[in-house]
TORPA-4810 file (N, C-alpha, C, O; in nm, 3 decimals):
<nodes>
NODE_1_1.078_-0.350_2.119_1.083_-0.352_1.974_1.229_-0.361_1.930_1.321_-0.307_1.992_X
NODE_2_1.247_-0.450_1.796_1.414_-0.466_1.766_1.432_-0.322_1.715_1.380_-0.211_1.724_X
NODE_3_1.550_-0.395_1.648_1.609_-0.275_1.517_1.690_-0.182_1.565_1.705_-0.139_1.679_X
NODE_4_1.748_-0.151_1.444_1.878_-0.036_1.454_1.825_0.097_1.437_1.728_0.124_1.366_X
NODE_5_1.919_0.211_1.531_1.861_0.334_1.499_2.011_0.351_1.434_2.108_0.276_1.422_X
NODE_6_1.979_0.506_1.395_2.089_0.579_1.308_2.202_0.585_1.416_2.294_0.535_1.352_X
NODE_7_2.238_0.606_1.502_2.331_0.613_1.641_2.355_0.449_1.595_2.470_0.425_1.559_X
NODE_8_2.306_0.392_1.594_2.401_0.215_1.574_2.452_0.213_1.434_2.551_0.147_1.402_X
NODE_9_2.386_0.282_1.357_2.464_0.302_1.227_2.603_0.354_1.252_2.697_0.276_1.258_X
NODE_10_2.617_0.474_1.264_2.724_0.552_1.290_2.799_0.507_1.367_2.914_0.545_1.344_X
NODE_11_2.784_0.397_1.508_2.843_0.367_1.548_3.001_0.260_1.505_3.123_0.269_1.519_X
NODE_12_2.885_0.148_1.439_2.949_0.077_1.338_3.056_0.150_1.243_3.176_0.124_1.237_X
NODE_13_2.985_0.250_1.169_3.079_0.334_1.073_3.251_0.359_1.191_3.372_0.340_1.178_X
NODE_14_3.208_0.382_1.239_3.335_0.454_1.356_3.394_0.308_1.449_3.484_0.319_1.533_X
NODE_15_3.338_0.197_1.424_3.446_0.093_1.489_3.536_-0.023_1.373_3.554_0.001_1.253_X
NODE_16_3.581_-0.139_1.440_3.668_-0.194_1.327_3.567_-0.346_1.281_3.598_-0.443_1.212_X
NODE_17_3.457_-0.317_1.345_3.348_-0.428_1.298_3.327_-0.412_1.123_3.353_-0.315_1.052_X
NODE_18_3.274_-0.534_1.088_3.233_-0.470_0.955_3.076_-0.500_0.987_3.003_-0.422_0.926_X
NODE_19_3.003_-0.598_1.070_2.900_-0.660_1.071_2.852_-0.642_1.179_2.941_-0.644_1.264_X
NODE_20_2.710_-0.617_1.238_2.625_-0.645_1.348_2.492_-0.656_1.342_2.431_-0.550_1.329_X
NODE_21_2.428_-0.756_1.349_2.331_-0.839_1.371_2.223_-0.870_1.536_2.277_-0.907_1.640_X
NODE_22_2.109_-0.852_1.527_2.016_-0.858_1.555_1.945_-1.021_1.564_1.834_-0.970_1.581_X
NODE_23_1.926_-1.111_1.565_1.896_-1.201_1.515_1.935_-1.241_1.397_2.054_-1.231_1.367_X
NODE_24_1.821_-1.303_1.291_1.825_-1.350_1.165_1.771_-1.222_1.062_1.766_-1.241_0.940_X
NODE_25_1.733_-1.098_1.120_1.612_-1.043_1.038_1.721_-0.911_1.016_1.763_-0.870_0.907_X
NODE_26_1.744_-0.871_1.114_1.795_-0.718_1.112_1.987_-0.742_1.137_2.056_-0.788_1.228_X
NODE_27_2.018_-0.677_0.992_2.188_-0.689_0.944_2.233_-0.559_0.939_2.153_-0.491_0.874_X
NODE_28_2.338_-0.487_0.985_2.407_-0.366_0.975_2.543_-0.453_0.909_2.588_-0.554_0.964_X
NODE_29_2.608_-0.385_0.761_2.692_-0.391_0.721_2.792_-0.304_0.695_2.793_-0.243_0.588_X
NODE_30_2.890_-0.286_0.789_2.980_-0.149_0.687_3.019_-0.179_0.543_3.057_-0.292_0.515_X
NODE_31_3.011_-0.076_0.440_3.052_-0.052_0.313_3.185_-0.001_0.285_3.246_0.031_0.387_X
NODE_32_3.234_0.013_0.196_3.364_0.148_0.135_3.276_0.292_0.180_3.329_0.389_0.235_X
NODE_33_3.145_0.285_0.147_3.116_0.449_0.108_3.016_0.416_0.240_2.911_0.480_0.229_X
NODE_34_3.020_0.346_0.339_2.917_0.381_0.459_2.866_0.223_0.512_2.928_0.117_0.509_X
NODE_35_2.739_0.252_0.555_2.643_0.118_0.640_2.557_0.093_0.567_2.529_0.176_0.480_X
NODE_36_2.503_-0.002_0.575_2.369_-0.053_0.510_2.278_-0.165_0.595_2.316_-0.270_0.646_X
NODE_37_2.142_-0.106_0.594_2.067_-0.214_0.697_1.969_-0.265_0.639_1.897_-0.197_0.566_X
NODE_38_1.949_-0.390_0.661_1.928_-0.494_0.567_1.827_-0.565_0.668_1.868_-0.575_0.784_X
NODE_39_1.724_-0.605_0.645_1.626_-0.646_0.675_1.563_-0.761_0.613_1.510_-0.728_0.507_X
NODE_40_1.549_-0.883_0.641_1.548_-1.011_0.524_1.587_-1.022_0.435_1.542_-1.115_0.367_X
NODE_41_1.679_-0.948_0.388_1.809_-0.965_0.305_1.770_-0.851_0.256_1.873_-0.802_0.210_X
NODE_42_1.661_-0.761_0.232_1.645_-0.661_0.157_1.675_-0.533_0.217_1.618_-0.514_0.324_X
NODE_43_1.770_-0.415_0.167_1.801_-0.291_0.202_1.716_-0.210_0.223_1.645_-0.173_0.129_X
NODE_44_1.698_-0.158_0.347_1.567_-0.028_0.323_1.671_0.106_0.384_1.616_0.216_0.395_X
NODE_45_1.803_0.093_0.419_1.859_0.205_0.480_1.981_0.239_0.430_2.016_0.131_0.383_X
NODE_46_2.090_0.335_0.402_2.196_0.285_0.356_2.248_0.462_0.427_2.181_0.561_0.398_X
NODE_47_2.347_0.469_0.501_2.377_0.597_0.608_2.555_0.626_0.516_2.657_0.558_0.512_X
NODE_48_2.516_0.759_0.456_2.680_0.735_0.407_2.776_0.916_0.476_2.766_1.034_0.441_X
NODE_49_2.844_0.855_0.566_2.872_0.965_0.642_2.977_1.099_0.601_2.999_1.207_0.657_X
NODE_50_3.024_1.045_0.491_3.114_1.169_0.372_2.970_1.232_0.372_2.959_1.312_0.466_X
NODE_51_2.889_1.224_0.318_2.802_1.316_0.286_2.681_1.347_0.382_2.595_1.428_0.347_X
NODE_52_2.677_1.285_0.496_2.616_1.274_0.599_2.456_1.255_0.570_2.369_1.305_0.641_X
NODE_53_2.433_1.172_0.453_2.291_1.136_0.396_2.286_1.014_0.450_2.370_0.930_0.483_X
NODE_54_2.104_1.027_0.454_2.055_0.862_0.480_1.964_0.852_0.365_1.898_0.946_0.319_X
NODE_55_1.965_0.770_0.337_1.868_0.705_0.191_1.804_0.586_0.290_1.875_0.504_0.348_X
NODE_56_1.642_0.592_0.301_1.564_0.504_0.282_1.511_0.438_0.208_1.492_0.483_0.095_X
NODE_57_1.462_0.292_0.244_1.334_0.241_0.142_1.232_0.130_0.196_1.241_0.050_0.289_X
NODE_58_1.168_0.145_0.136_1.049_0.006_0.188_1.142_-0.097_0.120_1.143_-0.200_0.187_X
NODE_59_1.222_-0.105_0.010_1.248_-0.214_-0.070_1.086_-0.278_-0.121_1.082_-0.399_-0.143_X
NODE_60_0.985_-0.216_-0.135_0.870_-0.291_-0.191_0.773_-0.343_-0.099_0.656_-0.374_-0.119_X
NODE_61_0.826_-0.348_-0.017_0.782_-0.429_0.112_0.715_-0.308_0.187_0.805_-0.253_0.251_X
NODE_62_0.608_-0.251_0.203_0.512_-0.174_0.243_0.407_-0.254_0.385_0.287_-0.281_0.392_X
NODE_63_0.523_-0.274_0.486_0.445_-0.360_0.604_0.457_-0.259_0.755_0.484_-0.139_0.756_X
NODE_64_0.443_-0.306_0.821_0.423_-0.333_0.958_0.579_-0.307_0.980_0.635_-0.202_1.010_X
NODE_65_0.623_-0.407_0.959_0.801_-0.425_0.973_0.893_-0.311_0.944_0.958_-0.246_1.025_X
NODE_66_0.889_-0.301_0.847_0.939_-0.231_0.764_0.909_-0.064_0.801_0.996_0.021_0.786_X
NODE_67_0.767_-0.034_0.853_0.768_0.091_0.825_0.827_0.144_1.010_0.881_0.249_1.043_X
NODE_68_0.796_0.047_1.080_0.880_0.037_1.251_1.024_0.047_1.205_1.071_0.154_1.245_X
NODE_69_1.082_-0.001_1.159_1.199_-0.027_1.120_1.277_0.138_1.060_1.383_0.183_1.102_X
NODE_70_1.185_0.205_0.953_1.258_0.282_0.914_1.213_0.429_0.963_1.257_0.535_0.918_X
NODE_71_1.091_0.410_1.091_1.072_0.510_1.204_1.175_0.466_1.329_1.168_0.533_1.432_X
NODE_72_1.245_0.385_1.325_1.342_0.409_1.397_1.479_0.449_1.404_1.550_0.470_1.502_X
NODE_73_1.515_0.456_1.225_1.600_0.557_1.201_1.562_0.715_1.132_1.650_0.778_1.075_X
NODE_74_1.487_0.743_1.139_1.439_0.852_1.077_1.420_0.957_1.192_1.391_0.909_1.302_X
NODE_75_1.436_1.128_1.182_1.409_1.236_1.271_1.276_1.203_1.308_1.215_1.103_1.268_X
NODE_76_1.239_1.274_1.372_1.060_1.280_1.378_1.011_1.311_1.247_0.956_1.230_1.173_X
NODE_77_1.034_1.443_1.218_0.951_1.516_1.099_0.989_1.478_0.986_1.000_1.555_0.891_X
NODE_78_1.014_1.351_0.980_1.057_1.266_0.869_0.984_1.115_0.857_0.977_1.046_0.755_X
NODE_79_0.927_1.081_0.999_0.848_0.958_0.978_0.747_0.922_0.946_0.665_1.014_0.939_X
NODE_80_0.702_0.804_0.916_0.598_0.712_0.785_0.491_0.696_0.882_0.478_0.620_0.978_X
NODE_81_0.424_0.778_0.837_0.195_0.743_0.905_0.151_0.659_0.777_0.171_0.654_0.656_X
NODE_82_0.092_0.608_0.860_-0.051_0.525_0.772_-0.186_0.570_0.793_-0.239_0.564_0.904_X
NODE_83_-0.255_0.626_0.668_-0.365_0.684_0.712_-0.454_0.600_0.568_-0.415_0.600_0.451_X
NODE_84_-0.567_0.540_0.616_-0.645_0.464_0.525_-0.569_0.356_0.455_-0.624_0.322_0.350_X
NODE_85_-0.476_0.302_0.478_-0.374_0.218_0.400_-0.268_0.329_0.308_-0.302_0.339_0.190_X
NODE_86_-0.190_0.381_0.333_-0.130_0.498_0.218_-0.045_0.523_0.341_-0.103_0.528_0.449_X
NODE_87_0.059_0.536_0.337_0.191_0.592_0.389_0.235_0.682_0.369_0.279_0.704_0.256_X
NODE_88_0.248_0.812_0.513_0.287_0.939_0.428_0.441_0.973_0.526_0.468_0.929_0.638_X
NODE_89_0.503_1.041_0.459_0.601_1.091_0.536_0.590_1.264_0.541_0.601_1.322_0.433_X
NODE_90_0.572_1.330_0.638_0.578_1.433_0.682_0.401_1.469_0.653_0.315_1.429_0.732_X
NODE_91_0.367_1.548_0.529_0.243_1.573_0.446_0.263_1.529_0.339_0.174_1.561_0.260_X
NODE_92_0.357_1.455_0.288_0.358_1.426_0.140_0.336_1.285_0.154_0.354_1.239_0.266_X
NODE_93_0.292_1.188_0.039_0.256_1.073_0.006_0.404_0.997_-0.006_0.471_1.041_-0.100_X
NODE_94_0.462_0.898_0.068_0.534_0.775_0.063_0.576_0.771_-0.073_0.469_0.752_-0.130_X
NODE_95_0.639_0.775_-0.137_0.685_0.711_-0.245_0.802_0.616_-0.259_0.839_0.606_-0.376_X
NODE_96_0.884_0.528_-0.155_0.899_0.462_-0.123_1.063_0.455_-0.105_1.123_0.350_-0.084_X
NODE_97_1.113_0.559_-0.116_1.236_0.600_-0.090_1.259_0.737_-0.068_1.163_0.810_-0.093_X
NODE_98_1.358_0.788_-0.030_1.348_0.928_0.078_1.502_0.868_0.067_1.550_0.755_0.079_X
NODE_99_1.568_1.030_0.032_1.699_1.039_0.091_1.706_1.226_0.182_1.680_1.340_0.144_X
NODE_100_1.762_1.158_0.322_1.757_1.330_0.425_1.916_1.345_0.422_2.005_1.269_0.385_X
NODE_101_1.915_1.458_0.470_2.067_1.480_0.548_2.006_1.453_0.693_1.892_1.456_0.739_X
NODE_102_2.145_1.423_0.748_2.103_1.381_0.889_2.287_1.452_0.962_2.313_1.445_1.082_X
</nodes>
């Protein structure tokens, strides 16, 4: 399976890259204020290490892709089930962005 975990985030943050890429699909960008991972052009991750938060999102996009994608940066007791079509993170219902400390 592709994709970036939070350890390739941080990594990036800490070298003199600004960019690393995966193919065409999956983009890690360093920022001023951190990384951002970008997934068909759309953001679902953004790791900002002053404050040592990660902000998720589906970006709208409620797939397959997307929800692999942001269980592979997420703790355990932080990742996205699908139960009957409905996405939950932990016991609570998905609402389609989540910011943790990490």
């Amino acid at each position: 399976m592709a994709g970036f975990t939070l350890s390739d985030m941080k990594k990036l943050q800490r070298s003199k890259k600004r960019v690393r890429k995966q193919g065409l699909r999956d983009v890690l960008t360093k920022t001023k204020k951190g990384v951002r991972y970008d997934v068909w052009g759309n953001t679902i991750a953004i790791y900002k290490p002053k404050t040592k938060k990660l902000t998720v999102s589906d970006a709208g996009w409620a797939t397959k892709l997307t929800k692999d994608r942001l269980n592979k940066l997420l703790p355990p007791k932080h990742t996205i089930r699908q139960r009957k079509f409905r996405w939950y993170s932990g016991k609570r219902i998905w609402k389609g962005k989540k910011t943790i400390k990490v």
